[in-house]
Backbone and ligand atoms as CSV (ligand in chain L), in Angstrom:
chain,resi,resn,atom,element,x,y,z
A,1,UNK,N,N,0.829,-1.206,0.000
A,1,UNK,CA,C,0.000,0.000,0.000
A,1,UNK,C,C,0.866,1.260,0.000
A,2,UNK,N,N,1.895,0.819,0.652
A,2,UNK,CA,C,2.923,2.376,0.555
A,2,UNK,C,C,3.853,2.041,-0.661
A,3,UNK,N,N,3.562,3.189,-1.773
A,3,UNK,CA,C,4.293,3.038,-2.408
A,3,UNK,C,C,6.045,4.046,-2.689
A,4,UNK,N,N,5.686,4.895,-1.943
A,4,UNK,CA,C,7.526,5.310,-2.011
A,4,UNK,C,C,7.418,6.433,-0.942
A,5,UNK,N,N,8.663,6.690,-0.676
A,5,UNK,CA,C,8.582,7.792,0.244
A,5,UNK,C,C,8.042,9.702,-0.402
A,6,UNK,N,N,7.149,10.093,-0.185
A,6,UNK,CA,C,6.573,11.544,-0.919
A,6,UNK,C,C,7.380,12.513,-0.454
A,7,UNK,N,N,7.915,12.616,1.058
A,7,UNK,CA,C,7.912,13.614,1.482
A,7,UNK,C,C,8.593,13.610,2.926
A,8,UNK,N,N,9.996,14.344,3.451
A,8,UNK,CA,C,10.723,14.359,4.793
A,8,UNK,C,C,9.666,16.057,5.133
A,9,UNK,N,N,8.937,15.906,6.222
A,9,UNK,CA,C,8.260,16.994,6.827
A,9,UNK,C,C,9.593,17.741,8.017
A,10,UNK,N,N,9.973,19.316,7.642
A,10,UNK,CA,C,10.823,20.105,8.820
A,10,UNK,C,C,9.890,20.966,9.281
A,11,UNK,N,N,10.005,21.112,10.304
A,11,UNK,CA,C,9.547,22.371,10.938
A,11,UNK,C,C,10.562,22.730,11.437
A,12,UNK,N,N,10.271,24.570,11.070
A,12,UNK,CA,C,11.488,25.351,11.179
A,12,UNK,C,C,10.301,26.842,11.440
A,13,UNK,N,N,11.079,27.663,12.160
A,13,UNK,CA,C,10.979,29.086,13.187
A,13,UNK,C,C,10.652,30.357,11.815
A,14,UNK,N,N,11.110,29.707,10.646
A,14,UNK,CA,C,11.844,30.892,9.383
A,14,UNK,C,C,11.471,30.082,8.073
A,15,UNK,N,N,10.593,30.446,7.584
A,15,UNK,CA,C,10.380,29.887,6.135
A,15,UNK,C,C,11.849,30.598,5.243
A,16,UNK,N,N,11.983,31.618,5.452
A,16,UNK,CA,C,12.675,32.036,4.581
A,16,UNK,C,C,14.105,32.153,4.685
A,17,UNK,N,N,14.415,31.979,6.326
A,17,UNK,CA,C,15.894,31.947,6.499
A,17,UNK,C,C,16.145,29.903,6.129
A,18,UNK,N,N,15.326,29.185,6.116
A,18,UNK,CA,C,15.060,27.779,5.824
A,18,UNK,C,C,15.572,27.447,4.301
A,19,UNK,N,N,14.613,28.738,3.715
A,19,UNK,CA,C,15.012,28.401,1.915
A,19,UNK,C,C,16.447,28.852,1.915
A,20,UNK,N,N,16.672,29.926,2.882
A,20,UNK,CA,C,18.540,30.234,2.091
A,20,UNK,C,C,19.396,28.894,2.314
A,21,UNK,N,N,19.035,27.480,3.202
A,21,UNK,CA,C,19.488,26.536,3.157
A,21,UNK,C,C,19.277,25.643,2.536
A,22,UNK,N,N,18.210,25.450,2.422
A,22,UNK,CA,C,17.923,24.050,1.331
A,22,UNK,C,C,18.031,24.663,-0.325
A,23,UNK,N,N,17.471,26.042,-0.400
A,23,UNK,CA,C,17.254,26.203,-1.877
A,23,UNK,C,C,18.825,26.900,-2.396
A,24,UNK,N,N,18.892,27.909,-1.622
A,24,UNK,CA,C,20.048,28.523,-2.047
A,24,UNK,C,C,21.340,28.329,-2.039
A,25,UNK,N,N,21.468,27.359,-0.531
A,25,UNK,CA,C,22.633,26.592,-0.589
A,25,UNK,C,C,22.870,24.811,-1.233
A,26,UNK,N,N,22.003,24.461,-0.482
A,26,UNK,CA,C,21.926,22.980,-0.776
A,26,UNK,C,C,21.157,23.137,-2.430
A,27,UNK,N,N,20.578,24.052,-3.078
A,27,UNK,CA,C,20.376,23.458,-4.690
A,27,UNK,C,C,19.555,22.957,-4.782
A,28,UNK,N,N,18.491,22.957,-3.662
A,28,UNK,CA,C,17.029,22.381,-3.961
A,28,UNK,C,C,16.207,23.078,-4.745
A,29,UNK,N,N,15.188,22.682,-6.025
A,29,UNK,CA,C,14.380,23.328,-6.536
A,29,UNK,C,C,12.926,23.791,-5.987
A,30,UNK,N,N,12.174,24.967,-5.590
A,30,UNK,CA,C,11.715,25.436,-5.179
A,30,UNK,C,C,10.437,25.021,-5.775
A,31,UNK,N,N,9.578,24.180,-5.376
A,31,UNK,CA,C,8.397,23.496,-6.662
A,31,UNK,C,C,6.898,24.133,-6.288
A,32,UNK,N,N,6.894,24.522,-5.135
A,32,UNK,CA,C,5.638,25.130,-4.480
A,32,UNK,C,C,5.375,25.590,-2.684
A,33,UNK,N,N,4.361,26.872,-3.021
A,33,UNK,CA,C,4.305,27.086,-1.527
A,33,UNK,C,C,2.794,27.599,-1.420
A,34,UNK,N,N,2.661,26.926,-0.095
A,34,UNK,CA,C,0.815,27.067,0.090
A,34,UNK,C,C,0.935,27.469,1.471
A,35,UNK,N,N,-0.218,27.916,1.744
A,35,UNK,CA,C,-0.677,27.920,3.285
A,35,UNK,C,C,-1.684,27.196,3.343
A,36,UNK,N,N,-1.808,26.049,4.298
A,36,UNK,CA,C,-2.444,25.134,4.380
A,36,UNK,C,C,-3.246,25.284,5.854
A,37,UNK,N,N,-4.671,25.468,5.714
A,37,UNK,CA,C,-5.054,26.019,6.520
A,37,UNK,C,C,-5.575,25.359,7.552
A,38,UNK,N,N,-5.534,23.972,7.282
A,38,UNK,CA,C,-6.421,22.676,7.457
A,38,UNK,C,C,-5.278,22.506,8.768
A,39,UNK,N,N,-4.328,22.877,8.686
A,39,UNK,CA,C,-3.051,22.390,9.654
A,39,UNK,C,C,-2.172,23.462,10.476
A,40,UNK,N,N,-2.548,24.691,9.709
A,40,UNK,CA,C,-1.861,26.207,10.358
A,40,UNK,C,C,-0.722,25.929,9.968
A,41,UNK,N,N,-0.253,25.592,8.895
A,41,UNK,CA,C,1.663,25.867,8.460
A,41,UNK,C,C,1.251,26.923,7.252
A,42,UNK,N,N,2.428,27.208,7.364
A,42,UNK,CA,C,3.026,27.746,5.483
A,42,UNK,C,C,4.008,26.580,5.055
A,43,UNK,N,N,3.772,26.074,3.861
A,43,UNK,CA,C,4.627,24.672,3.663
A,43,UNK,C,C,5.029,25.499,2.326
A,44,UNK,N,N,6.591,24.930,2.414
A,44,UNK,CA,C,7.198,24.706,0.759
A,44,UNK,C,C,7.819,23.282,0.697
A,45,UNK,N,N,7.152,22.835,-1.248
A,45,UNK,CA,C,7.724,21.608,-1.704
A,45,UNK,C,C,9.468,22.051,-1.958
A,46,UNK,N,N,10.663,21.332,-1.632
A,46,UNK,CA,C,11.428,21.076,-2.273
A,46,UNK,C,C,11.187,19.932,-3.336
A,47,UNK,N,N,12.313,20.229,-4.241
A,47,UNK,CA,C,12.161,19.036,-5.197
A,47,UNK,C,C,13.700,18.092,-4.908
A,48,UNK,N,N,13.174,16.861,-4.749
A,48,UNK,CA,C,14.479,15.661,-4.473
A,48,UNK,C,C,14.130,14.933,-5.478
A,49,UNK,N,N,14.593,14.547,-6.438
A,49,UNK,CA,C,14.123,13.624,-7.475
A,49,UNK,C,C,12.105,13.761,-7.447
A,50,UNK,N,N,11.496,12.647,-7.061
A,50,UNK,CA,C,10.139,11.972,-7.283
A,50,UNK,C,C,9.475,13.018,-5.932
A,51,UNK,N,N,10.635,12.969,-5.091
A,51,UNK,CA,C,10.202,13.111,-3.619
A,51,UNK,C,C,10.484,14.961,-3.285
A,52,UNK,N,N,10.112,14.962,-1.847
A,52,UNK,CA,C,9.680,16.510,-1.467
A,52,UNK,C,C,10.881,16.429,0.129
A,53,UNK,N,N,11.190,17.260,0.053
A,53,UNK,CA,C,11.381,18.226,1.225
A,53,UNK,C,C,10.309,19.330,1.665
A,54,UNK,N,N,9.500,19.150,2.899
A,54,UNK,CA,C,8.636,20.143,2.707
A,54,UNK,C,C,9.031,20.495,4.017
A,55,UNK,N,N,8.949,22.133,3.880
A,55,UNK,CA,C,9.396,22.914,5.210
A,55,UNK,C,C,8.226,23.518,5.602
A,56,UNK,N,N,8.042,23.712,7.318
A,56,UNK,CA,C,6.859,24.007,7.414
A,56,UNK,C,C,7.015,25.022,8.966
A,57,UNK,N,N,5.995,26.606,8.333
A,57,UNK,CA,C,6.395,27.866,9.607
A,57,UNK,C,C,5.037,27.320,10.127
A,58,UNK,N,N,4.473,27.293,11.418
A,58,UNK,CA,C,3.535,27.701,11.802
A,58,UNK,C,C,2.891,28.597,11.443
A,59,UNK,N,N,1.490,28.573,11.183
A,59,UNK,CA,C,0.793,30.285,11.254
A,59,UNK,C,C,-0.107,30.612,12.576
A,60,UNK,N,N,0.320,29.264,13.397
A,60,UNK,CA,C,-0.279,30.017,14.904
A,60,UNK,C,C,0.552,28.925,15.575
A,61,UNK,N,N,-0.103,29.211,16.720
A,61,UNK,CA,C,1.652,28.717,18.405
A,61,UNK,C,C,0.617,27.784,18.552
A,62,UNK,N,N,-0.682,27.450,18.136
A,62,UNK,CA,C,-1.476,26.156,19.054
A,62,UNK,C,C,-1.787,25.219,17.654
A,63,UNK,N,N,-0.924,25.757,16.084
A,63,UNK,CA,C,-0.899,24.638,15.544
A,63,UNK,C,C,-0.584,23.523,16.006
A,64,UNK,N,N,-0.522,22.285,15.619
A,64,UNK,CA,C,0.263,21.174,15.734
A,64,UNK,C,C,1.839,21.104,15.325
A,65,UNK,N,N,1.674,21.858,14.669
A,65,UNK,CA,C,3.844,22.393,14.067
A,65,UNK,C,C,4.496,23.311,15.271
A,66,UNK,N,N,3.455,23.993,15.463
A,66,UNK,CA,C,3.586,25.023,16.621
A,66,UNK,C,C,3.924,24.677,18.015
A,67,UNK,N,N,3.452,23.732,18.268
A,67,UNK,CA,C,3.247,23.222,19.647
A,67,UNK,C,C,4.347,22.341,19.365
A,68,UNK,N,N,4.847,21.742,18.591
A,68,UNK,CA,C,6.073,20.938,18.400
A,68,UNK,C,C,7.481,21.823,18.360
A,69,UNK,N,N,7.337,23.054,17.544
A,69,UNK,CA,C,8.768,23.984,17.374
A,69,UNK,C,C,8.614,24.265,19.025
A,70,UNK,N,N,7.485,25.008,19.850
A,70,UNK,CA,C,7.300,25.399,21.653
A,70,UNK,C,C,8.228,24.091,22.088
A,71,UNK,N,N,8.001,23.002,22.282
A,71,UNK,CA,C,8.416,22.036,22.823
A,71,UNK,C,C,9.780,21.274,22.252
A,72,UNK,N,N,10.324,21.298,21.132
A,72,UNK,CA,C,11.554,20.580,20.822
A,72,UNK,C,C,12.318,22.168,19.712
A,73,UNK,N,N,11.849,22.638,19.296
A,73,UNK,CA,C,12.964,23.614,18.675
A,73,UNK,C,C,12.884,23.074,16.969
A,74,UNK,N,N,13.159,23.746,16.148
A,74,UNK,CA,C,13.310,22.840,14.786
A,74,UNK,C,C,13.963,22.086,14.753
A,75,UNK,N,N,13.526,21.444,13.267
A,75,UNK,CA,C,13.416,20.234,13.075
A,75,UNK,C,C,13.106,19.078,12.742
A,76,UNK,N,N,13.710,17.847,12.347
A,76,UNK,CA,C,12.817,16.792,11.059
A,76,UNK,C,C,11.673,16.616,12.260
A,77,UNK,N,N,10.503,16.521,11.455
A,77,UNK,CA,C,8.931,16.588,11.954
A,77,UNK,C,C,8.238,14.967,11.803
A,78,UNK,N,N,8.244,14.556,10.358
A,78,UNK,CA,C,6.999,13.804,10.263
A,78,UNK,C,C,7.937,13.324,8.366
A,79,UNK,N,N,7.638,11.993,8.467
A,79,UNK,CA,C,7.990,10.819,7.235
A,79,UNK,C,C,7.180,11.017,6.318
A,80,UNK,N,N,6.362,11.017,5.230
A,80,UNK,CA,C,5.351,10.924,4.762
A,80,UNK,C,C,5.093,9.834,3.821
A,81,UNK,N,N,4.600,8.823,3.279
A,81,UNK,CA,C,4.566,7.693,2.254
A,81,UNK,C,C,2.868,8.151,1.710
A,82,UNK,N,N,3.847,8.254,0.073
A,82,UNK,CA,C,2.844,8.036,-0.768
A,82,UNK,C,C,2.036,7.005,-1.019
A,83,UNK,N,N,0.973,7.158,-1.535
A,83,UNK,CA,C,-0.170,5.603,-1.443
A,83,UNK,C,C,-1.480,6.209,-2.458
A,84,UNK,N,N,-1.428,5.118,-2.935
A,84,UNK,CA,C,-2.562,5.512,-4.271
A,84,UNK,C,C,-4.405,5.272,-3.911
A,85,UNK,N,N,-4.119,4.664,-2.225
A,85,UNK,CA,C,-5.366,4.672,-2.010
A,85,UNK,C,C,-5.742,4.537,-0.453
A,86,UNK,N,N,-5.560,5.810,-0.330
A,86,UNK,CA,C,-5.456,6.305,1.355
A,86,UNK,C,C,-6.340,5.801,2.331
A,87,UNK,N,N,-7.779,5.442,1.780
A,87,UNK,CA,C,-8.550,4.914,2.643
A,87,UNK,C,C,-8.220,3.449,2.762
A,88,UNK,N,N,-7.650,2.578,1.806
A,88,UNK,CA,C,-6.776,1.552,2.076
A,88,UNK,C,C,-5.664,1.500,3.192
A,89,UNK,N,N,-5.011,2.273,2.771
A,89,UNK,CA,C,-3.802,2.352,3.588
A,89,UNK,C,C,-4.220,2.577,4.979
A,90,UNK,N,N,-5.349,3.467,5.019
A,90,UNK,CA,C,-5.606,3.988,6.866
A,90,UNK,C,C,-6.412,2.650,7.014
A,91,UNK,N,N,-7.035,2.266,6.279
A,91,UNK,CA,C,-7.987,0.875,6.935
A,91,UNK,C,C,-7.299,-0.340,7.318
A,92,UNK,N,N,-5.824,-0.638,6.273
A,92,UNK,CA,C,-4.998,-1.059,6.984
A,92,UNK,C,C,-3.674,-0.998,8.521
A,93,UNK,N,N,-3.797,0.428,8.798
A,93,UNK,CA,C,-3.449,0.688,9.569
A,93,UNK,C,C,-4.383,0.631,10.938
A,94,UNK,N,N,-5.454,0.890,10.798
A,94,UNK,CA,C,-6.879,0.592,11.951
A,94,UNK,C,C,-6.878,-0.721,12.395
A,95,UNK,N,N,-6.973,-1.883,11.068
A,95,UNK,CA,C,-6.960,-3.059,11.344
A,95,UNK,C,C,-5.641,-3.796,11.579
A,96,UNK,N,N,-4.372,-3.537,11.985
A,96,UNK,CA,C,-3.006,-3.957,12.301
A,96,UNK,C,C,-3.530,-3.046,13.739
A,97,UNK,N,N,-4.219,-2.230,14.415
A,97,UNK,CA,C,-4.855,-1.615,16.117
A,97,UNK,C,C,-3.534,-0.758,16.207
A,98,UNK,N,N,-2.959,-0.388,15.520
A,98,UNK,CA,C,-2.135,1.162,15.415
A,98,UNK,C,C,-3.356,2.162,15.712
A,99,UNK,N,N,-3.067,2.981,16.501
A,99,UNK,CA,C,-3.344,4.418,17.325
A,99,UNK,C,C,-3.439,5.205,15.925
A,100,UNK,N,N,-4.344,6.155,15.520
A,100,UNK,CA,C,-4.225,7.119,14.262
A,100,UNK,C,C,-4.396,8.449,15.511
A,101,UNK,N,N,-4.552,9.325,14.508
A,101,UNK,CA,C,-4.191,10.862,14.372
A,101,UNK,C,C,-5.754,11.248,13.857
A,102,UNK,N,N,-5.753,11.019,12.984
A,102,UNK,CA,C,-6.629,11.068,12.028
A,102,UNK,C,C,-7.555,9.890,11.769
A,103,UNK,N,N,-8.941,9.733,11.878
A,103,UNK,CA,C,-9.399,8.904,11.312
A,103,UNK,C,C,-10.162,8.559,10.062
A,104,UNK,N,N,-9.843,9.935,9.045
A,104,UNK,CA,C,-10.340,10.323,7.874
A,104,UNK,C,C,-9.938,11.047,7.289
A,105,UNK,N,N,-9.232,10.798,6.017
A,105,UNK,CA,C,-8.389,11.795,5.516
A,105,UNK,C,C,-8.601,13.186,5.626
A,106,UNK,N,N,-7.827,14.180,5.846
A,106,UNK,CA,C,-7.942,15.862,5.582
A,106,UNK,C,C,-7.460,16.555,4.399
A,107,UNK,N,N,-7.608,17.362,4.100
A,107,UNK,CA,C,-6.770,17.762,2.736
A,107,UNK,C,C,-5.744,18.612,3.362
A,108,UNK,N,N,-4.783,17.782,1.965
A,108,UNK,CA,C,-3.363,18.578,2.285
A,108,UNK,C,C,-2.910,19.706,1.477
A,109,UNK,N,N,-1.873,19.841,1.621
A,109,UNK,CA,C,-0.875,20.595,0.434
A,109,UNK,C,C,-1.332,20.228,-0.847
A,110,UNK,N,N,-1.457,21.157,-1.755
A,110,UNK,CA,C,-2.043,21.074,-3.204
A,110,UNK,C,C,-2.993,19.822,-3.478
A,111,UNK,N,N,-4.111,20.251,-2.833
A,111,UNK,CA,C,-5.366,19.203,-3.008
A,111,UNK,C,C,-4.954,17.815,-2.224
A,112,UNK,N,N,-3.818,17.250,-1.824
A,112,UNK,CA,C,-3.905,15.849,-1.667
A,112,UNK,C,C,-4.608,15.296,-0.961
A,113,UNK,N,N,-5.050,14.369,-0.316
A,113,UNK,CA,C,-5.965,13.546,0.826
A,113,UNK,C,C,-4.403,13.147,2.112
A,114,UNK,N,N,-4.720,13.721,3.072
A,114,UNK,CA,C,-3.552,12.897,3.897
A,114,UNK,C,C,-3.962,12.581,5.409
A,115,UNK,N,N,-3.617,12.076,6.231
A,115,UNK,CA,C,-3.661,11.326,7.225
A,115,UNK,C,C,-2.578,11.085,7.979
A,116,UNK,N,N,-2.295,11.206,9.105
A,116,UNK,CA,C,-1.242,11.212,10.290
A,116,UNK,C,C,-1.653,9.997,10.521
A,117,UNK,N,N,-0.967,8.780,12.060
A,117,UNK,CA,C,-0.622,8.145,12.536
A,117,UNK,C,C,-0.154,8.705,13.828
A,118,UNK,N,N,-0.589,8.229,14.844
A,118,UNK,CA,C,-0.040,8.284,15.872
A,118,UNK,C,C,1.328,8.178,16.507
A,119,UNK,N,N,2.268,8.798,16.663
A,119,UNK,CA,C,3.413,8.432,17.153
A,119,UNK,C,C,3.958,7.453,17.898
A,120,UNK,N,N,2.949,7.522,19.330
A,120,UNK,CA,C,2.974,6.551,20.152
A,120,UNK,C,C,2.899,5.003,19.204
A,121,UNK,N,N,2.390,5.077,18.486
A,121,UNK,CA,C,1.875,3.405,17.457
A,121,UNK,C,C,2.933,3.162,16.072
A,122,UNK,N,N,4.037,4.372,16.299
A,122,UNK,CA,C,4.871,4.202,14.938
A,122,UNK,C,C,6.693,4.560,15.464
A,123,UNK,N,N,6.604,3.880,16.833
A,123,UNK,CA,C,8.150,4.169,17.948
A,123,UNK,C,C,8.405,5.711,17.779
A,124,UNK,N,N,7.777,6.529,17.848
A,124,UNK,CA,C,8.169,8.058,17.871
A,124,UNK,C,C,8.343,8.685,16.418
A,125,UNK,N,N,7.817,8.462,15.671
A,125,UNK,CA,C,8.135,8.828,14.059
A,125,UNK,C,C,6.873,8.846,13.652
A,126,UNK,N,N,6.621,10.274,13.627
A,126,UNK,CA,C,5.299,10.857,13.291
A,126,UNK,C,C,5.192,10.525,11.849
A,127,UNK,N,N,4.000,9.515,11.325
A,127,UNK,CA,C,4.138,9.002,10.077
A,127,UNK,C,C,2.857,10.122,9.420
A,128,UNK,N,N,2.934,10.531,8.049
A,128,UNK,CA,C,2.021,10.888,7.456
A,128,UNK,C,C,1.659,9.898,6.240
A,129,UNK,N,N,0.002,9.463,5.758
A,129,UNK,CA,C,0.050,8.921,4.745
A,129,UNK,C,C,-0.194,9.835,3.152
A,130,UNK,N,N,-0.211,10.384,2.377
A,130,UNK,CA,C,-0.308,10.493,1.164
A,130,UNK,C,C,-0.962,10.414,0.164
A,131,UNK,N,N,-2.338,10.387,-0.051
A,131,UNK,CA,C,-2.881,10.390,-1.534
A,131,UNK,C,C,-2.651,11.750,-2.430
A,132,UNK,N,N,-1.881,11.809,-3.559
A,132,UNK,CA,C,-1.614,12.916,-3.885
A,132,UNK,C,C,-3.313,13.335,-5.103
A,133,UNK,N,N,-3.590,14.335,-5.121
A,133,UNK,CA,C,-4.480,14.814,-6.154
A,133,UNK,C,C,-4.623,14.296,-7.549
A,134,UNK,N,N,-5.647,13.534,-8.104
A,134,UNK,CA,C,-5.597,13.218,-8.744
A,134,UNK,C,C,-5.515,14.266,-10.322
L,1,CO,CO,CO,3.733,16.411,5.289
């Protein structure tokens, strides 16, 4: 059901002091930036080959990004795996009695369908799942 990795999730203090590292230094291509309201970030896609670097500011302190930069500081956030059929993938995750986040997809970054996982149920590695827009 998971078919490749989509996406390494950072949360970081500075969208823009963030891009002078990944884009300007490290040579990442700059592929998109949304505010995603569903979650309170400002996210940008890097481009890694197939896959994303997505950096992510809070747009409030009681987001969920927010409450994570308050408590640990920046930093890699959340895994993400692509999957061509999300309500699969979460129904398999329900039925293996993994802890979710989510029990119905939300929309993500540029239309996609996505879904968290519980940490506690994935050894501390905040998993996201992936249906990208058709
Ligand atoms: Co993500």
């Amino acid at each position: 059901v998971f078919d490749r990795i989509d996406h390494v999730g950072v949360a970081v203090d500075d969208l823009d002091a963030a891009l002078e590292l990944y884009r300007d230094r490290l040579g990442m291509r700059e592929q998109h930036r949304e505010t995603v309201g569903e979650f309170g970030v400002e996210a940008v896609l890097l481009e890694v080959g197939e896959g994303h670097v997505e950096l992510l500011e809070p747009t409030s302190e009681d987001s969920a990004v927010g409450r994570f930069l308050a408590r640990n500081g920046p930093g890699m956030h959340h895994v993400a795996y692509q999957t061509a059929d999300i309500d699969a993938a979460l129904g398999q995750a329900r039925d293996a009695g993994l802890r979710l986040i989510d029990e119905s997809p939300r929309t993500g970054i540029r239309g996609s369908r996505v879904a968290f996982l519980h940490p506690q149920a994935t050894g501390s590695v905040l998993t996201e799942l992936v249906e990208p827009a058709h």
